[in-house]
N, C-alpha and C positions, 0 to 999 in steps of 0.2 A: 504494500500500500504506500499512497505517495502522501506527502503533507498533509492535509487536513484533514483526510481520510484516517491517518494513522492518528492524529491528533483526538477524532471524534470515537476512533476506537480506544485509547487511552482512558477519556471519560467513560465510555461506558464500563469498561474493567475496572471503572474505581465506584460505579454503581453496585457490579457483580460483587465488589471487595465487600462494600455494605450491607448485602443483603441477606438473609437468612439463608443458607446453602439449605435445601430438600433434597429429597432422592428424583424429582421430578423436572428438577429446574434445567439440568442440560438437555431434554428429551424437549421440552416445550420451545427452549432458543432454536433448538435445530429443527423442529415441526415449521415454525416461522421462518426461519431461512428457508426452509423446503417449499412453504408458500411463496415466499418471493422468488425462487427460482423459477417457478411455471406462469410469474403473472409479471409479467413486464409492467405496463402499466400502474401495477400499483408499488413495486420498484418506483419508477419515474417518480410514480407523486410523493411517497415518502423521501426523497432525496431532494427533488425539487429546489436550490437556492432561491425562485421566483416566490416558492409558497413559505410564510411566515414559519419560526421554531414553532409560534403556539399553535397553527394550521396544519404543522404535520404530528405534532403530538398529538392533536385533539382527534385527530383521524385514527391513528393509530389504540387512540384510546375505545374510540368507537367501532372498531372490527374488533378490536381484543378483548374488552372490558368482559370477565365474564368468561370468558371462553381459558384465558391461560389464569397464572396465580397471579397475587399480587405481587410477587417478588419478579416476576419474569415483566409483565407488565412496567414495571418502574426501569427496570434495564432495556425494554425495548422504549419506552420512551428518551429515557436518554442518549440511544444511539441515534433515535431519526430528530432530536433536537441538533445532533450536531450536523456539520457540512463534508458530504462526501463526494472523490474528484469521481468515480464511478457508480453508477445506483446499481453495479453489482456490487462494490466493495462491502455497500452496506450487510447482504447478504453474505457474504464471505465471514465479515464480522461477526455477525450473529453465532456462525459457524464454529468461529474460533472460542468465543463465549462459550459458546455449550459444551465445548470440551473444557475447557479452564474449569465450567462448573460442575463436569460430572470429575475433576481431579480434586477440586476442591473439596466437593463429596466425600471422596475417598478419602482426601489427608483429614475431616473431619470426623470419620470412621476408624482412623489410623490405621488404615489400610494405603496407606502410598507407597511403602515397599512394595507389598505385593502387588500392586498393579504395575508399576516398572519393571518386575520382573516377570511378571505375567504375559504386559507387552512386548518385552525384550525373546522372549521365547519361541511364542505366538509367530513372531517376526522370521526365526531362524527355520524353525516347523516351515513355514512357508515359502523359506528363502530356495529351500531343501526341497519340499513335496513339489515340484515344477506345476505337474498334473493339477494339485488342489489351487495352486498361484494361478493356472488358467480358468479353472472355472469358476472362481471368486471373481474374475477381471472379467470373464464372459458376458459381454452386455444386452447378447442372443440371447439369453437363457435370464428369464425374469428376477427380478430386486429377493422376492419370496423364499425362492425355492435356495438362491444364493446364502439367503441369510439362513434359513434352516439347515445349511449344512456348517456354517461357522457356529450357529448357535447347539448341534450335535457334537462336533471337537471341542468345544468347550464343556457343554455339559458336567457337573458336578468336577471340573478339574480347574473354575476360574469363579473370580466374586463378581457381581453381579455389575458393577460399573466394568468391568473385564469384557465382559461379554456385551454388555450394550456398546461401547467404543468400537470393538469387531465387528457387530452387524452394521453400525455406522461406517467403519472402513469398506464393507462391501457393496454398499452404496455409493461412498466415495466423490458426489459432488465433481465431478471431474478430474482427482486424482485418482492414481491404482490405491490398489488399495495396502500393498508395500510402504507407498508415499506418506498414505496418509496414520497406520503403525508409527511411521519414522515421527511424523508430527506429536501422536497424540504423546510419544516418548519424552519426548523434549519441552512439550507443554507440562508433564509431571515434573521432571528436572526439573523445571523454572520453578514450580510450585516451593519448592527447597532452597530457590535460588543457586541451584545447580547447573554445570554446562554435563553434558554426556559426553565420555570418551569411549568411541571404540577399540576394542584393545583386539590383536592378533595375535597369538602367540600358537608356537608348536604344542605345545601339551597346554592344560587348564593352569590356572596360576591358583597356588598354595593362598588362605585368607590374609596370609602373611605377607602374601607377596603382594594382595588387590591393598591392601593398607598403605604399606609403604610407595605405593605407583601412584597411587592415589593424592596421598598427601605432597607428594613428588611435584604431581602435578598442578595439585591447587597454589604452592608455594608459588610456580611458574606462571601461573595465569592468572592466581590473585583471586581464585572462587573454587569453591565445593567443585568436588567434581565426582559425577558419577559414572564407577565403572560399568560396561558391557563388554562382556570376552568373549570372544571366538575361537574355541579351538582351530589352527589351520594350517597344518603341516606344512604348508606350502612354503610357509616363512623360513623353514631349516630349524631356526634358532633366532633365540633374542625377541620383541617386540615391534608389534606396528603400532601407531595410536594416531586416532582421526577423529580432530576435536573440531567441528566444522568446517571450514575449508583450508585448516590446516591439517601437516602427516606430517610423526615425526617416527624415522621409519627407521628403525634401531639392528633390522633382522639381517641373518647373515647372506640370506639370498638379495637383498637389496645391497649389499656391498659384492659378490661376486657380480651382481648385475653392473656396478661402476667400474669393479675391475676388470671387467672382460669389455666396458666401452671405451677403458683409456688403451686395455692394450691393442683393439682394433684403431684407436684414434692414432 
């Protein structure tokens, strides 16, 4: 999102920040984003800069009122009080919201470990099952029948914000649904004020070993940092780590790979 956009999503995530977290509140943000995804129109008019803040609140008030809770209602008015550079951003916003508040959920259940690592899992299951990766992304084969089969892998092995996040990944809004995993991860880390570091390594790392890497790397970057490990032979030996668009890439086959390009240089 660009300038004002980002700015009016700011304010509403300090609406979300106030408000009474339910078990209901992310499913309701993302019901309304799913409405503004299919209705142009009424996008346009909530974003509208011609139409007054109190003209799109008051509208919004009047298709809502009633229909979602009071706490979603106070966060959807003050995302269409503010000025958005796209009237899908608004939508995308909403989107983001509804995950913040099915995380919030959970760190209010104290359940946020398990859901990063529930997510983190889920992620590799999938990274791995090719087969299941295509017919979650299959957009031939209806919303329904997709979510029923995330919502069977999970079944009695995930908590309940776990599994609604996944069926929302298989919907996905325009992202795959890998993509969108990779988001709802990173949206839990912020919860903590955490960055995510994906770790590589030949074998699993000892708890000894995720402590000291860890703390390695908050020193470095100046924030918590949460590990995710990969077993991945591939490395030899030693560590990769990819902390957004940086890699700091420690492993023995990424130096035979510089040694074998200097002695061909």
């Amino acid at each position: 999102m660009r300038g004002a956009s980002k700015e009016s999503l700011a304010r509403a995530e300090q609406a979300l920040a106030g408000a009474a977290v339910t078990e209901s509140l992310g499913a309701e943000l993302f019901s309304v984003a799913k409405v503004l995804d299919t209705n142009g129109a009424l996008r346009r008019a909530l974003t509208d800069p011609a139409r007054s803040a109190e003209g799109r609140t008051g509208l919004v008030r009047q298709l809502f009122d009633g229909k979602v809770s009071a706490q979603t209602l106070e966060i959807l008015t003050a995302a269409v009080a503010g000025r958005w550079v796209s009237s899908r951003d608004l939508a995308n916003a909403l989107d983001d919201l509804s995950v913040q508040a099915e995380v919030a959920y959970a760190d209010q259940q104290g359940s946020l470990d398990e859901l990063e690592d529930q997510l983190f899992r889920l992620d590799r299951v999938v990274a791995v099952e090719r087969v299941l990766a295509d017919k979650l992304s299959d957009r031939s084969i209806p919303l329904a029948p997709r979510q029923e089969l995330i919502h069977g892998l999970l079944q009695g092995k995930a908590d309940a914000v776990t599994v609604r996040l996944a069926e929302r990944a298989v919907d996905g809004r325009g992202r795959s649904f890998a993509a969108s995993l990779r988001a709802y991860q990173v949206a839990a880390a912020a919860r903590r004020q955490a960055s995510i570091a994906t770790v590589r390594a030949a074998t699993d790392l000892t708890e000894a070993e995720r402590g000291r890497l860890a703390e390695l790397l908050g020193r470095q970057y100046g924030r918590q940092i949460q590990l995710n490990v990969i077993v991945d032979p591939s490395v030899v030996g030693g560590v990769r780590v990819d902390i957004g668009d940086e890699v700091i890439d420690g492993t023995i086959a990424a130096r035979l790979d510089e040694a074998q390009r200097r002695i061909a240089g």
